[in-house]
C-alpha positions as CSV (number, residue, x, y, z in Angstrom):
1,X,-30.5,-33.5,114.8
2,X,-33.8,-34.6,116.3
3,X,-33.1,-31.9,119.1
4,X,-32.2,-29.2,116.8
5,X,-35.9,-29.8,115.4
6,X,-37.2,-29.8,118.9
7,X,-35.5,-26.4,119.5
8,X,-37.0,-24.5,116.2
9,X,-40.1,-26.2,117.1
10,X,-40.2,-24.8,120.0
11,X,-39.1,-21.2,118.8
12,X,-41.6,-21.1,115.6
13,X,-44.4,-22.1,118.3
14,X,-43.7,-19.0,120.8
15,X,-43.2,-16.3,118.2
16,X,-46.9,-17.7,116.5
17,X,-48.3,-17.3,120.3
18,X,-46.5,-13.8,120.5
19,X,-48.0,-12.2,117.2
20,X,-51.8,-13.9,118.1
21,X,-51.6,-12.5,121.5
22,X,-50.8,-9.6,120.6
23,X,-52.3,-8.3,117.1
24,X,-51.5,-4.8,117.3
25,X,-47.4,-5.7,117.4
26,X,-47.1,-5.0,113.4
27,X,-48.3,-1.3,113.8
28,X,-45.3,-0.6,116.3
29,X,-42.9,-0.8,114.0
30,X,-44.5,1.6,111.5
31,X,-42.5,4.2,109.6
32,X,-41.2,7.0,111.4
33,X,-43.4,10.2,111.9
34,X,-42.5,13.8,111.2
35,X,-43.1,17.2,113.3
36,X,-45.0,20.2,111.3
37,X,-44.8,23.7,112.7
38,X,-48.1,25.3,112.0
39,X,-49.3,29.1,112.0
40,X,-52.6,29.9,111.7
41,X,-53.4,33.9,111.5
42,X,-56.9,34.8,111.1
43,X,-56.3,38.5,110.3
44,X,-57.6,41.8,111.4
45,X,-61.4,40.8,110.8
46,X,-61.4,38.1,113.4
47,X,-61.9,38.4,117.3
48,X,-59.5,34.3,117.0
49,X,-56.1,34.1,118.7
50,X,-53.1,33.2,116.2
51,X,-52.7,29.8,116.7
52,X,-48.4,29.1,116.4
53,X,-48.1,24.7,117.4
54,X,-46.2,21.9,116.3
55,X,-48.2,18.5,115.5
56,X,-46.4,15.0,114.1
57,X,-47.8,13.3,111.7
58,X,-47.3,10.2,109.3
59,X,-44.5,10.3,106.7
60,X,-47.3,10.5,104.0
61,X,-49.0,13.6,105.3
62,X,-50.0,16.5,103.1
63,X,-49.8,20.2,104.7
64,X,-53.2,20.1,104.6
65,X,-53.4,16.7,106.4
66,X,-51.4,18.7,109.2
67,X,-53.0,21.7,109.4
68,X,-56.3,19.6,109.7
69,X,-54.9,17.3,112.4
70,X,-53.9,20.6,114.4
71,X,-57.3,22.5,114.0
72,X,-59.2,18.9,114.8
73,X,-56.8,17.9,117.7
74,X,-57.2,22.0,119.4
75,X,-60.5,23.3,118.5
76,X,-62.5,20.2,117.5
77,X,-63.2,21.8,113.9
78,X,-62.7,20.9,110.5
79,X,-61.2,22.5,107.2
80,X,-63.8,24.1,105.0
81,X,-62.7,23.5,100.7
82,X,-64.4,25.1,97.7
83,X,-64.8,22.0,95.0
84,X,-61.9,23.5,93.3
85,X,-59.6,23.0,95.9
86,X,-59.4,26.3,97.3
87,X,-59.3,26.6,100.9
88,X,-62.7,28.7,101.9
89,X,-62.9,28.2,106.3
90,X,-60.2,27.4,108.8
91,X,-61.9,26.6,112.7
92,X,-65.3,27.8,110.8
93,X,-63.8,31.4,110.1
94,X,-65.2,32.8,108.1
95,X,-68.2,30.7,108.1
96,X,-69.5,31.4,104.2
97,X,-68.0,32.4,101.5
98,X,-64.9,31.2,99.1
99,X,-62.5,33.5,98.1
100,X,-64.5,37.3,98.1
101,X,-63.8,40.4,96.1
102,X,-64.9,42.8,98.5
103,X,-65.9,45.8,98.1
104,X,-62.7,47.7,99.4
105,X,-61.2,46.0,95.9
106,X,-59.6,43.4,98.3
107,X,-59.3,40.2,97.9
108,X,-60.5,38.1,101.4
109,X,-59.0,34.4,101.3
110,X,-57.0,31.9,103.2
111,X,-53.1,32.8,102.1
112,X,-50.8,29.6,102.2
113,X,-46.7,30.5,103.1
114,X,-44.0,28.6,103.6
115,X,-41.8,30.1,106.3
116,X,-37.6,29.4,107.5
117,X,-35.4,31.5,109.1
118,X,-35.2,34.2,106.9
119,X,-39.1,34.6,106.9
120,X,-42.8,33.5,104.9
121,X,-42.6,32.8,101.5
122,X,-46.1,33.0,99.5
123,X,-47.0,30.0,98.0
124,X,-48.2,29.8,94.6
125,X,-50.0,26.0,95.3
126,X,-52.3,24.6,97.4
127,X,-51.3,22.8,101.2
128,X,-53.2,19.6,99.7
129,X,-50.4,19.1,97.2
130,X,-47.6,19.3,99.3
131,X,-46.4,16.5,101.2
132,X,-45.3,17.8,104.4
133,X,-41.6,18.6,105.2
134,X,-40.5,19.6,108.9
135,X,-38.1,21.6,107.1
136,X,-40.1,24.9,107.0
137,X,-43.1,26.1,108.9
138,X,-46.6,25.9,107.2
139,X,-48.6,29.0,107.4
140,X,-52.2,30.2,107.0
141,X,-53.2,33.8,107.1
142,X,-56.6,35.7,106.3
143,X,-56.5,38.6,104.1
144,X,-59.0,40.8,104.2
145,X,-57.6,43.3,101.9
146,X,-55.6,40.8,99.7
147,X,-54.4,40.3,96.1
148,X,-54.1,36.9,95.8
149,X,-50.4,37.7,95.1
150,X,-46.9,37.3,96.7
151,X,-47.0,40.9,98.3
152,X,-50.0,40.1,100.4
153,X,-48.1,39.7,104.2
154,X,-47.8,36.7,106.1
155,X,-48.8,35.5,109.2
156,X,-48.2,37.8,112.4
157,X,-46.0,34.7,114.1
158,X,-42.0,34.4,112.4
159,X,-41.5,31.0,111.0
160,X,-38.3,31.3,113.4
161,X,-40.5,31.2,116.6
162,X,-43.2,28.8,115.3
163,X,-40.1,26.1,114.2
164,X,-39.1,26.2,117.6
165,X,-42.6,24.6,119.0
166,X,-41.7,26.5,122.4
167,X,-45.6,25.4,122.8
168,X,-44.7,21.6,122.8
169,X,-45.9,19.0,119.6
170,X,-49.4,17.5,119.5
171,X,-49.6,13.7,118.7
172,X,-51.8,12.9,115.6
173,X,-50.0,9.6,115.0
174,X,-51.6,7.9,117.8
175,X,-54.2,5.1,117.8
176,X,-56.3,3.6,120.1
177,X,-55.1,0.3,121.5
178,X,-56.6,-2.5,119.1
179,X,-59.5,-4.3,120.7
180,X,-59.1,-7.7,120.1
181,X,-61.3,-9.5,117.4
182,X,-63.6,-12.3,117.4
183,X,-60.8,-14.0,114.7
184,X,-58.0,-12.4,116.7
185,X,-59.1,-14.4,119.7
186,X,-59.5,-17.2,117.4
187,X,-56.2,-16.8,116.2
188,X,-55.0,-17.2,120.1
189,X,-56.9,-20.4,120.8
190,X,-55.4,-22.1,117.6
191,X,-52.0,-20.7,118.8
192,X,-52.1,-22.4,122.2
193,X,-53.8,-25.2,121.3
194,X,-50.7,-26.1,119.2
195,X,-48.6,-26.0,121.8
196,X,-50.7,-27.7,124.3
197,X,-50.5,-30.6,121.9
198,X,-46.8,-30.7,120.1
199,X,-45.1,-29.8,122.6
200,X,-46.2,-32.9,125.0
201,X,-45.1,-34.9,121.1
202,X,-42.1,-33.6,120.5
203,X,-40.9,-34.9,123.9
204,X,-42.4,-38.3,123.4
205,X,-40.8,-38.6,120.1
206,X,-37.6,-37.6,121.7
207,X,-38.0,-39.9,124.4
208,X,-39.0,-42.7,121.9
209,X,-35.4,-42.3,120.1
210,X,-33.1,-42.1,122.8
211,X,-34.8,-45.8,123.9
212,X,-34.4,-46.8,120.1
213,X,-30.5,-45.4,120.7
């Protein structure tokens, strides 16, 4: 009996020095991540390549989410919103403006599609209320001359190509290694110390009752 004790001792004592020595083990086993095919067309008006990539991103992740991750993680820039909600500047195009009537009688926004295999699909909402699938591809297109309706075209790249991520898959899921803490060090010191001291105990006790036996 006494050495069955000894043993899960032991074993409780090394798994405690394993998860102080090493804080960031919890975050490994995080949920799995998903892979979003992204096109982003910024239209006739606009001297910007299409950008056509594939980023992962946490289970939670809105479209929006993704489409921010991919802009951040390739040119460094940030989504530009109305206070509505509406999406007004993708990679700082166009750099003012929300939404114009212009005076062609277009209508110059940010389109949102979803796109499969048998092509884009205009979608009536906006990317910040979907939760992104890696079942379709997500796209973003700038009409100059649009109607804010399902007939205005999507972007230039097929859903087809873009779900194929011949351009390989950006990482947004990745975080810097954890730089231990002042308690997280702590932590460690307690850990050891613990073993430093029952472990020498657990033999004298042991060593006590086989002298008793």
């Amino acid at each position: 009996m006494l050495k069955k004790i000894f043993s899960v001792t032991l074993t409780t004592l090394g798994v405690t020095a394993l998860l102080a020595l090493a804080p960031g083990v919890p975050q490994a086993f995080a949920a799995t991540s998903k892979v979003i095919a992204i096109v982003v067309d910024f239209g006739s008006g606009s001297s910007k390549a299409t950008i056509s990539h594939c980023i992962r991103v946490s289970p939670s992740a809105t479209e929006a989410d993704a489409v921010q991750a991919l802009i951040t993680a390739q040119r460094g820039q940030s989504l530009r919103w109305a206070s509505s909600g509406l999406l007004c500047g993708v990679d700082g195009y166009p750099t003012t403006g929300c939404g114009v009537n212009e005076a062609n009688g277009g209508y110059a926004y940010w389109a949102y599609f979803h796109g499969t295999a048998k092509g884009w699909v205009y979608a009536n909402n906006g990317p910040a209320e979907v939760t992104a699938s890696s079942n379709h591809a997500v796209g973003l297109q700038f009409e100059t001359k649009g109607k804010g309706a399902p007939s205005d075209p999507g972007p230039s790249v097929a859903p087809r190509t873009a779900l194929a991520c011949a351009h390989g898959v950006l990482d947004a899921t990745k975080r810097p290694t954890p730089t231990p803490t002042h308690s997280a060090w702590m932590a460690t010191l307690v850990a050891g110390g613990l073993i430093i001291i029952l472990i020498p105990a657990a033999f004298l006790v042991l060593r006590i009752r086989r002298r008793a036996d």
